[in-house]
KEDONU-302271 format. One record per residue (C-alpha): residue number from 0; x negated, y negated, z; residue in one letter; chain. Coordinates in nm, 2 decimals. Last residue first. Layout:
<sites>
+------+--------+--------+--------+-------+------+
! logu !     c1 !     c2 !     c3 ! kolza ! nugu !
+------+--------+--------+--------+-------+------+
!  NUM !      X !      Y !      Z !     A !    A !
...
+------+--------+--------+--------+-------+------+
</sites>
This chain:
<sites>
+------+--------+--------+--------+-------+------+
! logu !     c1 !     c2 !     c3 ! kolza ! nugu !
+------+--------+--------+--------+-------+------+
!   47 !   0.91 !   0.45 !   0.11 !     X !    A !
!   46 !   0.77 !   0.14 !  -0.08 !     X !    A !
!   45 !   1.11 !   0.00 !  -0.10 !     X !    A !
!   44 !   1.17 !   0.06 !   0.26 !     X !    A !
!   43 !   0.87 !  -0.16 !   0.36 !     X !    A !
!   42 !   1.06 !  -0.46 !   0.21 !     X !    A !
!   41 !   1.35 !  -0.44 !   0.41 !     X !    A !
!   40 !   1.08 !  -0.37 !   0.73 !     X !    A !
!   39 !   0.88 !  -0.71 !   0.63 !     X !    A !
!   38 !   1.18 !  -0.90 !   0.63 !     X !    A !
!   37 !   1.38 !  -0.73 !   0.92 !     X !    A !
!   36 !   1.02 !  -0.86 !   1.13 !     X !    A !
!   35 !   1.15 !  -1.23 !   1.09 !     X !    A !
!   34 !   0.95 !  -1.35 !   1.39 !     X !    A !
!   33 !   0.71 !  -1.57 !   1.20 !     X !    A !
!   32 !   0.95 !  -1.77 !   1.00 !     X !    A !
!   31 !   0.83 !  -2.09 !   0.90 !     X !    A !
!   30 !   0.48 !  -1.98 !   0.78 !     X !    A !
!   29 !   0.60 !  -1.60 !   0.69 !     X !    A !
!   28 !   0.82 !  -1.77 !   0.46 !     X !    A !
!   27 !   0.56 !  -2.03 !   0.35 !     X !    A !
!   26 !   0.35 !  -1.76 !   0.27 !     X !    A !
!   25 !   0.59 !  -1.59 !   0.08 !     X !    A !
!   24 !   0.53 !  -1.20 !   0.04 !     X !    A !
!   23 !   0.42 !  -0.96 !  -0.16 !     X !    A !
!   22 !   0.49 !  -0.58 !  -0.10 !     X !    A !
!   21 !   0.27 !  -0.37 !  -0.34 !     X !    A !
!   20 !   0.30 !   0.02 !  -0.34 !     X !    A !
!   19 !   0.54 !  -0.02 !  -0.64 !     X !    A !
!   18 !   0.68 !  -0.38 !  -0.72 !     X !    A !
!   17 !   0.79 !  -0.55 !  -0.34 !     X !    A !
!   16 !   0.96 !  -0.89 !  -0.35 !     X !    A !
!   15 !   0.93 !  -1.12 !  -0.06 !     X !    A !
!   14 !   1.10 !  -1.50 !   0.09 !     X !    A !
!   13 !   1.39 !  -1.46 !  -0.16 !     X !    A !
!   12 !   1.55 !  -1.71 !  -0.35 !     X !    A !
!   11 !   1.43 !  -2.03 !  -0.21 !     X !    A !
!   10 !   1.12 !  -2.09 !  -0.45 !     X !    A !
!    9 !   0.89 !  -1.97 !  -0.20 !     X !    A !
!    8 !   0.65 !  -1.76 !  -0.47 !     X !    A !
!    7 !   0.36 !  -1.99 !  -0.49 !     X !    A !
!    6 !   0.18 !  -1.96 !  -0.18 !     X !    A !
!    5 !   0.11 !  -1.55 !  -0.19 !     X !    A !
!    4 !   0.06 !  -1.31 !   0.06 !     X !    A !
!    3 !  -0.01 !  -1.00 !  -0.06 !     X !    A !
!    2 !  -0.01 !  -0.65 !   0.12 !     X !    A !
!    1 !  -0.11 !  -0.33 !  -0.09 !     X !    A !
!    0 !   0.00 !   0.00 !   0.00 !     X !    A !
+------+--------+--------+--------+-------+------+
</sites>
């Protein structure tokens, strides 16, 4: 699995998107929200 954090893809539609075994994420999302763990979990169940 391959984490990415990227500053360019907070464009208010969704704060991560996951393509394979890569989970990327907003780093303005994670920024302003640092306690939304259902994010990262949501996106950990695509790589399942």
């Amino acid at each position: 699995m391959v984490v990415v954090f990227r500053s360019d893809l907070h464009d208010g539609k969704a704060p991560a998107l996951t393509l394979g075994n890569r989970m990327q994420f907003s780093a303005q999302w994670i920024a302003e929200h640092p306690d939304d763990f259902g994010m990262v979990i949501h996106e950990l169940t695509h790589v399942i």
